[in-house]
C-alpha positions in Angstrom: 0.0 0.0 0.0 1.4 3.6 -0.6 -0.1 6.4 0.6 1.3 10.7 -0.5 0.7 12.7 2.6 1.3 16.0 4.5 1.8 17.0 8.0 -2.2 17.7 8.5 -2.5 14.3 7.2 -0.4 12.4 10.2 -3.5 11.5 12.5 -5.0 9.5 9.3 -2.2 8.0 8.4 -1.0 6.6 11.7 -4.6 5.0 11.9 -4.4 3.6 8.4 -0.6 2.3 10.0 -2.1 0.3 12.9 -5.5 -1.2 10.9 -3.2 -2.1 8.3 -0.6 -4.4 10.8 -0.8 -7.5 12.3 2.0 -7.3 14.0 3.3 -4.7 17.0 6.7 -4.3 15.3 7.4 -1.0 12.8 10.6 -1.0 11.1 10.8 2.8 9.8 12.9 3.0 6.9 14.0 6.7 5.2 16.9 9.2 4.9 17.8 11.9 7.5 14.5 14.3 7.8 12.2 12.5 6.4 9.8 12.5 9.4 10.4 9.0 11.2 10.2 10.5 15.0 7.5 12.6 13.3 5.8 9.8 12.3 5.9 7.6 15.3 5.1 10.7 17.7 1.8 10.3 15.6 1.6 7.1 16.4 2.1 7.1 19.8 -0.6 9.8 20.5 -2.9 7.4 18.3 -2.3 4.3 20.6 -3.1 6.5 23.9 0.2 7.8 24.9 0.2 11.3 27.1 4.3 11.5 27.7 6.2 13.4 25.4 8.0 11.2 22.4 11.2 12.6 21.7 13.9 11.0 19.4 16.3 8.5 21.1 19.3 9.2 18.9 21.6 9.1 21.9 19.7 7.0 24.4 19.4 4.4 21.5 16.0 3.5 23.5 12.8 5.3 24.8 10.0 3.7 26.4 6.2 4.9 26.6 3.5 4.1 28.5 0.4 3.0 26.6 -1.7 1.8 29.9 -0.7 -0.3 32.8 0.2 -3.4 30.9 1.5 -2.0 27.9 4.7 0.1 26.5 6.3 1.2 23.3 9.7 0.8 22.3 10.8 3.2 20.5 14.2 2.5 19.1 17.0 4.3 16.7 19.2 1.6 15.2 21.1 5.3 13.5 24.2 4.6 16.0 24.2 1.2 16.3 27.0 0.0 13.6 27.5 -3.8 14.3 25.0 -6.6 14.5 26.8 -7.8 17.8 26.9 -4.1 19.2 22.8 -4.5 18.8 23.0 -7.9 20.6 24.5 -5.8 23.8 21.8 -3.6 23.9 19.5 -6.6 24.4 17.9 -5.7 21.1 16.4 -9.5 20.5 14.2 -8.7 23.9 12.4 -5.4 22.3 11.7 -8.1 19.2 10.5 -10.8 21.5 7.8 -9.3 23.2 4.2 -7.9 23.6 4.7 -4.3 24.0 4.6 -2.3 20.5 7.9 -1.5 19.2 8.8 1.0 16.8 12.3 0.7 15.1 14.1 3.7 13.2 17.2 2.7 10.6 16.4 -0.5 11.4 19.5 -2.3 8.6 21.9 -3.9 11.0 19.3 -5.7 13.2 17.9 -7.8 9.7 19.5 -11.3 10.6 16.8 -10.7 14.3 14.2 -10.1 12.7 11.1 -12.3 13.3 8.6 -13.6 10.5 5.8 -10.8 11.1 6.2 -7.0 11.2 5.7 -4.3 9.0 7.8 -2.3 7.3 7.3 1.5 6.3 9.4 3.3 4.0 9.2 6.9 4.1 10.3 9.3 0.8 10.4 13.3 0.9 8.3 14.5 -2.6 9.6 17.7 -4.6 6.3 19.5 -3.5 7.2 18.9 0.2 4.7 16.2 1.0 5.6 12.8 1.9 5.4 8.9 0.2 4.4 5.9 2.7 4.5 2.4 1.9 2.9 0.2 3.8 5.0 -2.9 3.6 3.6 -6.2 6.0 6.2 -8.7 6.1 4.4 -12.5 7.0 
């Protein structure tokens, strides 16, 4: 599925994200800018969160509070530059579990990957609007 889109169009678009998925794991695929942490701030709000969702560049991981039995991961893969470096972090336990888990520049952690997620690409247009693919992995 690919959906064009603009700011004003986020709170559709992370609805049309979550009915679309299966799965609780987002891989977030997209250059520098593009609106990933944009995108998954959306989300967030979308799936109840009240805390503020900032980027975890530097802290690699944030967490988020859905309800009392529920979290999001929100990870950034961006410094990670190893596959065993994402091992240390106790990466496979954020795959591996129940709690919604949203991963930016997700390439070095492919070989973890389970059989069921989805995958969204994210491309800047010339007219400043965005291109989504929807991408479910089974």
């Amino acid at each position: 599925m690919e959906y064009s889109y603009n700011i004003q169009d986020l709170p559709a678009i992370a609805k049309t994200i979550l009915e679309a998925s299966s799965s609780k794991l987002f891989l977030f695929y997209g250059e520098m800018g593009v609106g990933k942490t944009t995108l998954i701030k959306e989300l967030a709000k979308e799936l109840g969160v009240v805390d503020e969702v900032t980027s975890p560049t530097y802290s690699i991981v944030n967490q988020y509070k859905i309800n009392t039995s529920l979290l999001i991961n929100h990870i950034d893969c961006y410094r990670i530059k190893t596959f065993n470096e994402a091992i240390s972090i106790g990466i496979e336990e954020y795959l591996n579990n129940r709690n919604f888990t949203f991963i930016e520049w997700p390439q070095v952690i492919t070989p973890l990957l389970p059989q069921d997620y989805t995958k969204l690409i994210i491309t800047n247009q010339t007219n400043g609007s965005r291109t989504l693919q929807i991408v479910p992995i089974r």
